[in-house]
N, C-alpha and C positions, 0 to 999 in steps of 0.2 A: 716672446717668452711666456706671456699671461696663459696665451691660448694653449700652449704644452700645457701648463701648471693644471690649466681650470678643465683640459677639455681631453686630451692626448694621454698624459701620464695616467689619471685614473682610467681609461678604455685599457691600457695597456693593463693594469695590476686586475681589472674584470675577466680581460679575455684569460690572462695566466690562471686567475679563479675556475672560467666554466672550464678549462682544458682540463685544469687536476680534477675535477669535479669530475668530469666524461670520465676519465681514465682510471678512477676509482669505483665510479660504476659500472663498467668496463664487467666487472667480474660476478657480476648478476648474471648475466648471457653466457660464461667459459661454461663449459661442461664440469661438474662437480669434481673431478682426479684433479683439475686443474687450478682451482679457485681451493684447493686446500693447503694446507703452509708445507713447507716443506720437513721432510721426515729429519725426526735429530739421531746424528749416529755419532755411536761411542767413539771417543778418540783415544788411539791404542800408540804407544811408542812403536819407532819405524821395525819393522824386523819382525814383529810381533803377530801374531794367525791367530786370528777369531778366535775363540770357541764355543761350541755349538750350544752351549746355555748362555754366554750372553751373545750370541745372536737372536736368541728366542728372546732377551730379556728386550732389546732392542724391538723386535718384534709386537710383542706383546707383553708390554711393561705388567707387574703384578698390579694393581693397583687398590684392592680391597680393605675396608675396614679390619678386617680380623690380622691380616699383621702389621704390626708395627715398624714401618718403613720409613725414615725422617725420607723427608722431599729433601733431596739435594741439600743435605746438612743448613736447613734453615736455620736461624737464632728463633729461640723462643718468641720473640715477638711476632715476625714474619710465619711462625706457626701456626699460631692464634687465627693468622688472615686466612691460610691455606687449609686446615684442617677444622677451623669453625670450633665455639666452645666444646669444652668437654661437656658430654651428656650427666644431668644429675637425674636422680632416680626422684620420682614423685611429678617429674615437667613433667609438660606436654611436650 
């Protein structure tokens, strides 16, 4: 039972190591379409048909300073992380 303990069990929790290790690295070599996350699509009650602006919004989210869009109704705090302080006039 020593030799499991001292010698067997840790080889076993190494090799589970380099496996996820390999299989995370794995996605250096995929071709770029593929090593990218997966697209998020809007979820619509059943019955319901796209339409063709928010298909584009899906598409090609706005995402620009110039309008004021909250990300996904964050609280003020979680704000602060995503949109970075407000700009004061005089910084750098």
């Amino acid at each position: 039972m020593a030799i499991f303990r001292q010698y067997i069990a840790p080889l076993i929790v190494v090799l589970i190591f380099f496996v996820a290790l390999i299989a995370v690295s794995a996605r250096i070599f995929l071709p770029s379409d593929l090593a990218a996350p997966a697209p998020i699509e809007e979820v619509r009650p059943e019955g319901a048909s796209p339409t063709k602006t928010a298909a584009a919004a899906i598409v090609s989210p706005a995402l620009s300073s110039t309008t004021d869009v909250g990300v996904a109704d964050l609280p003020p705090t979680l704000e602060t992380l995503v949109r970075g302080f407000p700009s004061v006039d005089g910084a750098m």
